[in-house]
TIDO-127660 format. One record per atom (N, C-alpha, C, O, CB): x, y, z; residue in three letters. Coordinates in steps of 0.02 Angstrom, whole numbers, padded with zeros to 5 digits, always signed. Glycine has a CB too. Layout:
! TIDO-127660
XYZALA...
END
This chain:
! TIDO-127660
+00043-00058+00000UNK+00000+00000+00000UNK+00045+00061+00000UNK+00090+00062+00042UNK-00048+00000+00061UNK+00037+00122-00048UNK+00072+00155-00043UNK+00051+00221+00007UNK-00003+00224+00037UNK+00088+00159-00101UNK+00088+00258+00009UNK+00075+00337+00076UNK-00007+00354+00048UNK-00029+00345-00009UNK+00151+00442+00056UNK-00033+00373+00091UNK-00105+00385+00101UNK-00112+00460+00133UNK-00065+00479+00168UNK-00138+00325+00151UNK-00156+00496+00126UNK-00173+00552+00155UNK-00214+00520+00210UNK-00253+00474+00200UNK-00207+00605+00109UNK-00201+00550+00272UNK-00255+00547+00314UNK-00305+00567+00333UNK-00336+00547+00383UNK-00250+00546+00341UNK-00319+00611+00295UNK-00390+00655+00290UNK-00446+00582+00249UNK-00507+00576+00260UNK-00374+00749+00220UNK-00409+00542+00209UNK-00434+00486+00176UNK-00481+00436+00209UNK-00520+00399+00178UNK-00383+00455+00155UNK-00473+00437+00283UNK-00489+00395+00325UNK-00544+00408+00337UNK-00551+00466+00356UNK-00456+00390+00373UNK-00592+00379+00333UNK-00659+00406+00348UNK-00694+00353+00407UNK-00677+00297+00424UNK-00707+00410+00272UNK-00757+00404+00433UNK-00779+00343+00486UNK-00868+00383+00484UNK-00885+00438+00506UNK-00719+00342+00590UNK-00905+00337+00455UNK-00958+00336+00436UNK-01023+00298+00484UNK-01016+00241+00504UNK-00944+00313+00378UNK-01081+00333+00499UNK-01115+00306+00544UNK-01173+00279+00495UNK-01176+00302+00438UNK-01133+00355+00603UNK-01221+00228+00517UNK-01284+00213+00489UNK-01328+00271+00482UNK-01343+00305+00530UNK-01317+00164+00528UNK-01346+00283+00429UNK-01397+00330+00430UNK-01471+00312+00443UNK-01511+00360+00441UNK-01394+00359+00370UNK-01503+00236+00461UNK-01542+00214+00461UNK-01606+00209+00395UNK-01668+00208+00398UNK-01547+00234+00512UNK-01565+00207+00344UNK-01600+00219+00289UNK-01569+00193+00248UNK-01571+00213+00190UNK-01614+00278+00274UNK-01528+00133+00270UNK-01475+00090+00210UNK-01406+00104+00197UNK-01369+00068+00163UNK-01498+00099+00141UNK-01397+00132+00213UNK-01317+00185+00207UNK-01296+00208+00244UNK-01325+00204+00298UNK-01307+00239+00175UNK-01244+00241+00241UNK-01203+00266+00284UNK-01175+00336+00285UNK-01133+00340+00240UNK-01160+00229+00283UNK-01183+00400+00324UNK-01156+00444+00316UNK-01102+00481+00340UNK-01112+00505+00396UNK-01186+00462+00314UNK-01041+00495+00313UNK-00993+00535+00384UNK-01016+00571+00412UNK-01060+00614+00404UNK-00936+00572+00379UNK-00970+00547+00466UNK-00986+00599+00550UNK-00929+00651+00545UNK-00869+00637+00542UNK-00971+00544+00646UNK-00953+00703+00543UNK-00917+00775+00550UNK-00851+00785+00510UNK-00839+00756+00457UNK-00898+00788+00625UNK-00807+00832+00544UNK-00762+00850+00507UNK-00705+00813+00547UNK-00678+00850+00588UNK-00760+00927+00496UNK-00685+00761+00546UNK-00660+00728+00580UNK-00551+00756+00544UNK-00521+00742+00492UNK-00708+00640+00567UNK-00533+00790+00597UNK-00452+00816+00576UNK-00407+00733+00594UNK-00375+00708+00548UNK-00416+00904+00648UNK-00409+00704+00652UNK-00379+00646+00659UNK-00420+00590+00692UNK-00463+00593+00736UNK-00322+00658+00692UNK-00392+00535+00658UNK-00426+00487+00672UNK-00393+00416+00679UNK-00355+00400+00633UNK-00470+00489+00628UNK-00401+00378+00724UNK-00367+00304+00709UNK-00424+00237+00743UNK-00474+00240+00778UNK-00278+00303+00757UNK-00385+00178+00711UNK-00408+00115+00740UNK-00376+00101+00763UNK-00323+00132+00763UNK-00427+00069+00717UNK-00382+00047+00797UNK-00350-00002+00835UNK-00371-00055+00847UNK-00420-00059+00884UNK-00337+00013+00882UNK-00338-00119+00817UNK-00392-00180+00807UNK-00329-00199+00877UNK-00274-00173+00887UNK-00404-00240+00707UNK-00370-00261+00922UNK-00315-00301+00972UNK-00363-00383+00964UNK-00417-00389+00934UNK-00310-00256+01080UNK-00327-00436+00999UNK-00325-00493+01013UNK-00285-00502+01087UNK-00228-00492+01107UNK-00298-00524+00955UNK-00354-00530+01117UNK-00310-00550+01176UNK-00294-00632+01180UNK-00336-00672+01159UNK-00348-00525+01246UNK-00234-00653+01207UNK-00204-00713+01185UNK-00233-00762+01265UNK-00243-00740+01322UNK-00102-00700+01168UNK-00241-00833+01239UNK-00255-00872+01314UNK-00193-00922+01279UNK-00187-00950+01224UNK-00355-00917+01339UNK-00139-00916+01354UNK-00078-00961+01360UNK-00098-01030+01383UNK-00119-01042+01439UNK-00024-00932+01411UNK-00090-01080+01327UNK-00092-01157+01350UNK-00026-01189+01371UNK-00018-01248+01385UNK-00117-01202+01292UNK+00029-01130+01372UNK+00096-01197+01367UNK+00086-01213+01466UNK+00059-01188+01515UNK+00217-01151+01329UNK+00137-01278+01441UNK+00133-01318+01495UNK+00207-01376+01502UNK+00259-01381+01470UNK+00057-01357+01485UNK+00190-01396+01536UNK+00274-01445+01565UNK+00312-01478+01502UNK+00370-01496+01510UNK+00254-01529+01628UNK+00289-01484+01457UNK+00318-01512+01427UNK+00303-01484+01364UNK+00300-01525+01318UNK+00312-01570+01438UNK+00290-01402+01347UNK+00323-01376+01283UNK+00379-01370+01266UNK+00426-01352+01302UNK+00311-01330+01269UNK+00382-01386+01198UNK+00453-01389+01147UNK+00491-01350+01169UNK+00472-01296+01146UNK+00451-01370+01074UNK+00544-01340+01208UNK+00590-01294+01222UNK+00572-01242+01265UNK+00605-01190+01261UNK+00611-01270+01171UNK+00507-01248+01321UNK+00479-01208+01361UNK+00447-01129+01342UNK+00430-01082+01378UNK+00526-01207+01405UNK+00447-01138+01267UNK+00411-01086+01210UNK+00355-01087+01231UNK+00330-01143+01241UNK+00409-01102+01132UNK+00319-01033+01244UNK+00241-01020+01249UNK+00202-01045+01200UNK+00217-01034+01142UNK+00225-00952+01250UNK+00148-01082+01217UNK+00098-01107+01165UNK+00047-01071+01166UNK+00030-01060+01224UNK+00075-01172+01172UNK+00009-01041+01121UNK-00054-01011+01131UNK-00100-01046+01086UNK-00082-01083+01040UNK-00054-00935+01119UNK-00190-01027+01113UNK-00243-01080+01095UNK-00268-01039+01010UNK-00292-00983+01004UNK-00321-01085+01172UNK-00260-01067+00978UNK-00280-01030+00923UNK-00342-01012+00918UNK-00382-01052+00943UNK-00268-01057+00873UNK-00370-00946+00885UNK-00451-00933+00864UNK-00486-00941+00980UNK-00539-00965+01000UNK-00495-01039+00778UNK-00439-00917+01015UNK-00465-00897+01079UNK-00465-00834+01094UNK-00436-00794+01058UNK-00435-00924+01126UNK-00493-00818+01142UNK-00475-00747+01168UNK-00516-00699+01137UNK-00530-00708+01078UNK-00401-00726+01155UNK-00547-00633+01176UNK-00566-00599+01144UNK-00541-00553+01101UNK-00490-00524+01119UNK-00591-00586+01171UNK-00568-00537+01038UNK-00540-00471+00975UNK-00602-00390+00997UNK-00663-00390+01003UNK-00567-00516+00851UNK-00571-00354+01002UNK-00592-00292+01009UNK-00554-00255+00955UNK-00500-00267+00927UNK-00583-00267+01078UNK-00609-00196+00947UNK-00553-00132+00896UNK-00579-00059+00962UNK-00621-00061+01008UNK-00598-00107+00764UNK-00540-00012+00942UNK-00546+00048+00968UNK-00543+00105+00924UNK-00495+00100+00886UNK-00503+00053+01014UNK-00568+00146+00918UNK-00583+00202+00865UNK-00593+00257+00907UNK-00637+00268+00949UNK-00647+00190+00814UNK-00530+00301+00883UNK-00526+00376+00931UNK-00528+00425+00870UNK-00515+00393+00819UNK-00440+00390+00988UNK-00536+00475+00860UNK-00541+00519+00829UNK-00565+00600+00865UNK-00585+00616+00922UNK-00579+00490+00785UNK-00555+00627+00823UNK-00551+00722+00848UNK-00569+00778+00796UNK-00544+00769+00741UNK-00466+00749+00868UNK-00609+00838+00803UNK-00614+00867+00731UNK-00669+00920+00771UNK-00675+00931+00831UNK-00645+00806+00652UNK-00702+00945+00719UNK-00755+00981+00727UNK-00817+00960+00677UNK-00808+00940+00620UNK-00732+01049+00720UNK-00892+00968+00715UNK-00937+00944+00695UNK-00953+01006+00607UNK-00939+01064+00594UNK-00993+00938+00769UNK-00975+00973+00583UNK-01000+01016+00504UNK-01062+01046+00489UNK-01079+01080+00441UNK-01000+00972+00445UNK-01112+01018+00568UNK-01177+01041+00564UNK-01201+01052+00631UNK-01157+01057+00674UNK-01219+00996+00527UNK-01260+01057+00650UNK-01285+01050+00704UNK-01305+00971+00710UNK-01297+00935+00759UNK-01338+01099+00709UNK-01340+00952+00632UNK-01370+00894+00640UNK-01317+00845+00669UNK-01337+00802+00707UNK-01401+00872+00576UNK-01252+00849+00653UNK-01203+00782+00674UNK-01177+00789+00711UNK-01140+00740+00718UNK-01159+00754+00642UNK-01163+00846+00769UNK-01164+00872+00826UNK-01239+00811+00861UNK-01229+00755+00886UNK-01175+00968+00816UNK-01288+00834+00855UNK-01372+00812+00897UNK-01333+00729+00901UNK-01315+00697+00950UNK-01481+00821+00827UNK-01328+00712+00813UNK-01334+00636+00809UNK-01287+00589+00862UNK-01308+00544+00899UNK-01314+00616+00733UNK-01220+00611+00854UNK-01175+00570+00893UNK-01184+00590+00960UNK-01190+00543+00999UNK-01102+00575+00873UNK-01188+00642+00983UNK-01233+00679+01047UNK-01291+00626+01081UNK-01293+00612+01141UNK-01280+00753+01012UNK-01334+00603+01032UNK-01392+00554+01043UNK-01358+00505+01061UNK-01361+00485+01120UNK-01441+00537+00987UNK-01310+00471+01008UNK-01291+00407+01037UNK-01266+00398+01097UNK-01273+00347+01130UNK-01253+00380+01005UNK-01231+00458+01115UNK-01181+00441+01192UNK-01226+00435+01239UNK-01216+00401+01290UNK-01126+00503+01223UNK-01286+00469+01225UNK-01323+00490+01294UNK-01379+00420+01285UNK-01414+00406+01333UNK-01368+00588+01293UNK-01383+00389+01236UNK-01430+00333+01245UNK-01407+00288+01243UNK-01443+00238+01248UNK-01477+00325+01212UNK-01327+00279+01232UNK-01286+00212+01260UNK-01307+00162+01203UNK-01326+00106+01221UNK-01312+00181+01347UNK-01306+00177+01135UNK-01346+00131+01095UNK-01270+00116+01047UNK-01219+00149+01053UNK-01428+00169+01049UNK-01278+00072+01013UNK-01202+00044+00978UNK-01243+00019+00913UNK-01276-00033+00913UNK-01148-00033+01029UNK-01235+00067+00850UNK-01261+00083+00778UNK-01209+00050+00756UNK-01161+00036+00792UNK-01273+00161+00749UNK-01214+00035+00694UNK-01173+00003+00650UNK-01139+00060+00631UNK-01172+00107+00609UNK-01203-00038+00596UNK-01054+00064+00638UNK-01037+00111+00587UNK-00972+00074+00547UNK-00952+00015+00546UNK-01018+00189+00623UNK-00943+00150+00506UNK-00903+00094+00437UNK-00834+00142+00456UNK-00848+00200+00472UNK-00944+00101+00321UNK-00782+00130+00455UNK-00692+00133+00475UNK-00666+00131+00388UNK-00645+00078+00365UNK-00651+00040+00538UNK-00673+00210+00335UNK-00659+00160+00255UNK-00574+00180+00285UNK-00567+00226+00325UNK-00698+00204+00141UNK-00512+00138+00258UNK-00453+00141+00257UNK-00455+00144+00186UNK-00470+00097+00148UNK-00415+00092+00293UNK-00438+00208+00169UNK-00394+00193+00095UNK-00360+00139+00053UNK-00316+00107+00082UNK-00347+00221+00099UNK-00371+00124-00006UNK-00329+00066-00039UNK-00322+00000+00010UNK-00286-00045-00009UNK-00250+00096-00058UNK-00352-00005+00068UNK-00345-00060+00128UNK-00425-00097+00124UNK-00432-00157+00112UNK-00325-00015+00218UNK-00456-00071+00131UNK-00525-00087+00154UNK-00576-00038+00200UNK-00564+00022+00209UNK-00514-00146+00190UNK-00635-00072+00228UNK-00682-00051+00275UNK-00693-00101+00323UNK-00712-00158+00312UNK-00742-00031+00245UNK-00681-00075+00378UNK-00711-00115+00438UNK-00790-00078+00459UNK-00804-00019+00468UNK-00650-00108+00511UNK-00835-00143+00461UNK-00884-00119+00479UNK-00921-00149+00534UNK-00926-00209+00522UNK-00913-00113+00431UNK-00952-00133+00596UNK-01016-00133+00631UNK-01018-00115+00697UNK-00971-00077+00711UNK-01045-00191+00630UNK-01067-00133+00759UNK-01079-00085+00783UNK-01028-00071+00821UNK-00982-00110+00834UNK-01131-00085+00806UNK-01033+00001+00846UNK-00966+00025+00909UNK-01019+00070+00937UNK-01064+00102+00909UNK-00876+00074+00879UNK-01001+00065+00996UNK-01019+00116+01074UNK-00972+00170+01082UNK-00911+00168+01074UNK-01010+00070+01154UNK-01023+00237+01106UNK-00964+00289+01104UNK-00957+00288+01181UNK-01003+00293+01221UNK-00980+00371+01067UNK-00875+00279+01199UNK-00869+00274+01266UNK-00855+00341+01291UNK-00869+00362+01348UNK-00818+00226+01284UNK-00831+00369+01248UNK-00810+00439+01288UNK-00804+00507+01220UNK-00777+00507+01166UNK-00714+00423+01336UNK-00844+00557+01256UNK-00847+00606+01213UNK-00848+00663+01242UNK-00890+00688+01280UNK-00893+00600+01174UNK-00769+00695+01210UNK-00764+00760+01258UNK-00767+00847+01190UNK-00757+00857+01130UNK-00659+00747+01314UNK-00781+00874+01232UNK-00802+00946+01200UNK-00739+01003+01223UNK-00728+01010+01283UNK-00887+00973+01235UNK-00703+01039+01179UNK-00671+01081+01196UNK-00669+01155+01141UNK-00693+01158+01084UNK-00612+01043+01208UNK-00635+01211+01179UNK-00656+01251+01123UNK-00615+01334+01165UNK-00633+01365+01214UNK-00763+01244+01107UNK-00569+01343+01127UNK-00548+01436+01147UNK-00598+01489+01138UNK-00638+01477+01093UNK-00487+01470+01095UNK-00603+01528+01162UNK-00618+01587+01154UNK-00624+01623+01079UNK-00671+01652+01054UNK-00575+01614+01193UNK-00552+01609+01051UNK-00548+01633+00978UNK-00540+01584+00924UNK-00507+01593+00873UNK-00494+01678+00971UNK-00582+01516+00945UNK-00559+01465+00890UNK-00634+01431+00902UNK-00675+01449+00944UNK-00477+01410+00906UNK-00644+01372+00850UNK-00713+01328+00858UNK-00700+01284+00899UNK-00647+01262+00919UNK-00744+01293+00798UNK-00770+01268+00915UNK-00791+01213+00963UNK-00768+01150+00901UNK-00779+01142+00841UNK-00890+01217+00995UNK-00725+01108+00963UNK-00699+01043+00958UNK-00717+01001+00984UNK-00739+01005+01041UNK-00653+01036+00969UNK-00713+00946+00949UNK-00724+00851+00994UNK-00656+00816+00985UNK-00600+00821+00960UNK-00796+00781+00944UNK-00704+00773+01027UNK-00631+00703+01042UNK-00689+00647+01047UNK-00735+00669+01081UNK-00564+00709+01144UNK-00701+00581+01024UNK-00730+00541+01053UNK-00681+00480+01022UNK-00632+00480+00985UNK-00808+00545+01042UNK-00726+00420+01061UNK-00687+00362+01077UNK-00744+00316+01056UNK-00802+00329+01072UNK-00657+00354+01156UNK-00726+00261+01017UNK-00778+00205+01013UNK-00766+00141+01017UNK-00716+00118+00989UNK-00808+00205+00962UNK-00808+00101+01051UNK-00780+00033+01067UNK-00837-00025+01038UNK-00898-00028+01038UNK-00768+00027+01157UNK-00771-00077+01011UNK-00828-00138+00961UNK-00881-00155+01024UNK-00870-00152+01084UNK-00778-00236+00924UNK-00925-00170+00997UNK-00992-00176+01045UNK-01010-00255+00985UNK-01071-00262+00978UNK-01069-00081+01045UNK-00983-00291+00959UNK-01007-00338+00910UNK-00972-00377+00879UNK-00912-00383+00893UNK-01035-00316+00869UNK-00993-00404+00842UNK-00947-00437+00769UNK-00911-00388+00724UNK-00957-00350+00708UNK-00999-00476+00712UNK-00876-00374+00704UNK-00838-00320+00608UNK-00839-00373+00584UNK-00845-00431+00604UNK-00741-00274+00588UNK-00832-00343+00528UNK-00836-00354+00468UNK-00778-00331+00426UNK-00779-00271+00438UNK-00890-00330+00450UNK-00737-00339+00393UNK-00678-00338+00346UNK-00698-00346+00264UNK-00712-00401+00239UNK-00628-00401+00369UNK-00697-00294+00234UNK-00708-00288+00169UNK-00636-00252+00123UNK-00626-00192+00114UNK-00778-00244+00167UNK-00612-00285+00109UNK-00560-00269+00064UNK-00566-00220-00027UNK-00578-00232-00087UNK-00537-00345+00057UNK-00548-00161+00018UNK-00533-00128-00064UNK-00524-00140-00125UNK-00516-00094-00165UNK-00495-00104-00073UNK
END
């Protein structure tokens, strides 16, 4: 894959109408897919090398991002979700990589803002489900 802009990264919510629309003006953004590992080794692994259980353990992703909203409406919307604790399907597109898609919970969503500059966000989202992996 070659260098990518990161403005490229997009992170798109259900619009409840079949599709999907971006959420705000999002300046930075990342994932973070993890796997947590369950250790089987025991007395008599090959050279006292850790064995681990394959296809165990739980997979989570994490999705942080920061920016300013583009409307009021997508300000209200992600606003709604935090406050009703609900976990919508949304879509992670990676450039030339793929889309990860489904639902995430917003765990934390903070508001900041100067005097002589716009009101800013920060939020945080956590897999609440199954993804999905769709390749570019």
């Amino acid at each position: 894959m070659a260098a990518q802009k990161g403005r490229d990264l997009l992170l798109k919510i259900d619009n409840g109408a079949g599709g999907f629309e971006t959420v705000a003006g999002l300046r930075a953004r990342s994932l973070s897919l993890n796997a947590e590992t369950v250790d089987i080794t025991h007395s008599e692994s090959v050279g006292a090398w850790r064995e681990l259980l394959a296809g165990a353990g739980i997979r989570r992703a994490a999705l942080t991002g920061s920016g300013v909203f583009k409307d009021g409406a997508s300000d209200e919307r992600v606003r709604a979700q935090f406050f009703d604790a609900t976990a919508p399907n949304w879509q992670v597109v990676i450039p030339d990589f793929g889309t990860v898609e489904g639902p995430f919970q917003i765990t934390a969503l903070d508001y900041a803002g100067r005097h002589d500059g716009e009101l800013s966000f920060d939020l945080t989202l956590e897999s609440a489900g199954a993804l999905t992996f769709t390749a570019a």
